[in-house]
C-alpha positions in Angstrom: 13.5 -7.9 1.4 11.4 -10.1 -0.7 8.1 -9.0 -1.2 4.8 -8.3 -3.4 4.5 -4.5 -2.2 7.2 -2.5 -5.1 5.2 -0.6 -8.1 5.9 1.9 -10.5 2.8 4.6 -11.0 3.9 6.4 -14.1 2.9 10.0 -14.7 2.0 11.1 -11.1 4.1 12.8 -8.4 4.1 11.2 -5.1 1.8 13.6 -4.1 -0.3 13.2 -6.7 -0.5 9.8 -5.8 -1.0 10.0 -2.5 -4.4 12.0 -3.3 -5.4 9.3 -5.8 -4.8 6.6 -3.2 -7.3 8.4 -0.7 -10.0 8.7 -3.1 -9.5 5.1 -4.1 -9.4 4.1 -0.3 -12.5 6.4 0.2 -14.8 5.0 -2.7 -13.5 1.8 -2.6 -13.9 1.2 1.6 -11.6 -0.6 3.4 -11.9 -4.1 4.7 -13.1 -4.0 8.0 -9.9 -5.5 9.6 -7.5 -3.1 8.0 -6.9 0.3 9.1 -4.8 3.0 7.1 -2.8 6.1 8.1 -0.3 8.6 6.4 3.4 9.2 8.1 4.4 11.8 5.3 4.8 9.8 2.4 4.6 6.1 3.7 1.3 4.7 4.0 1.1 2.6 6.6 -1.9 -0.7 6.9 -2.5 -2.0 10.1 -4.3 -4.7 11.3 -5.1 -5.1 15.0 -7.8 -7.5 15.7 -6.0 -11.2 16.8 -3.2 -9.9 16.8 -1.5 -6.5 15.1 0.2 -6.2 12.0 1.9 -3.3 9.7 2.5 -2.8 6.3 4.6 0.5 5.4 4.4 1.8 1.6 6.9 4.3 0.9 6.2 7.1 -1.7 9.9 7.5 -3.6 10.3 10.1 -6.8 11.4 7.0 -9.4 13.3 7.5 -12.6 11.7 9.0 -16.1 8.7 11.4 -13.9 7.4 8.1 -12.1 6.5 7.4 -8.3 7.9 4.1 -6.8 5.8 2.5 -4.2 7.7 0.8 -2.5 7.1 -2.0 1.3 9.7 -0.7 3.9 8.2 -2.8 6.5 6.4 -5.9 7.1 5.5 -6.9 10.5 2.9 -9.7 10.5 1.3 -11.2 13.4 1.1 -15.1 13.5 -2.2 -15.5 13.4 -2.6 -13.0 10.3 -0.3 -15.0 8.3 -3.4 -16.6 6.4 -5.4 -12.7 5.9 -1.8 -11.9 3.9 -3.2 -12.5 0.8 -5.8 -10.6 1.2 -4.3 -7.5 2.3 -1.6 -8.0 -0.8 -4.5 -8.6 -3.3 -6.8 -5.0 -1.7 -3.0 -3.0 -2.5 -2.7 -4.6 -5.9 -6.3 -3.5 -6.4 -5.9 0.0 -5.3 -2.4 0.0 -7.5 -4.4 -1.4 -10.0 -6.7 1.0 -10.5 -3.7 3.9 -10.4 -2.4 2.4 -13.3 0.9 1.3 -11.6 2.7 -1.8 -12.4 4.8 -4.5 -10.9 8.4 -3.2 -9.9 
């Protein structure tokens, strides 16, 4: 699958970066069409207004004490197809700010 959603966050469990991610989501806020919730280690973004989309981030131990975030689902509805952007550019934000980079 072709996608923007695969990082590497070096450093940091999966755990560890699970809890960074939730104080990021916390301070930061969320945009008001996006909605976020934990299955274990995937973090999964949802947007049901127009429509209902998902986004799945899995937590994976990586190579050399890194945590691979990687998109195991993407399930956009067609009239969300334009807000894609938008929710890739809030994740690279978040990722961003976690010091991750581009897998």
């Amino acid at each position: 699958m072709a996608n923007a959603f695969n990082w590497k966050v070096p450093n940091k469990s999966a755990d560890e970066v699970k809890t960074a991610v939730e104080g990021l989501l916390k301070s930061k806020g969320l945009p008001s069409f996006a909605d976020v919730t934990w299955q274990g280690q995937e973090m999964c973004v949802r947007i049901d207004k127009g429509g209902k989309s998902e986004f799945r981030l899995a937590l994976q131990p990586g190579a050399g004490g890194t945590t691979d975030v990687v998109e195991v689902k993407r399930d956009v509805a067609f009239l969300h197809k334009p807000f894609v952007s938008k929710v890739e550019s809030f994740v690279g934000e978040i990722m961003g700010a976690l010091g991750a980079t581009k897998a």
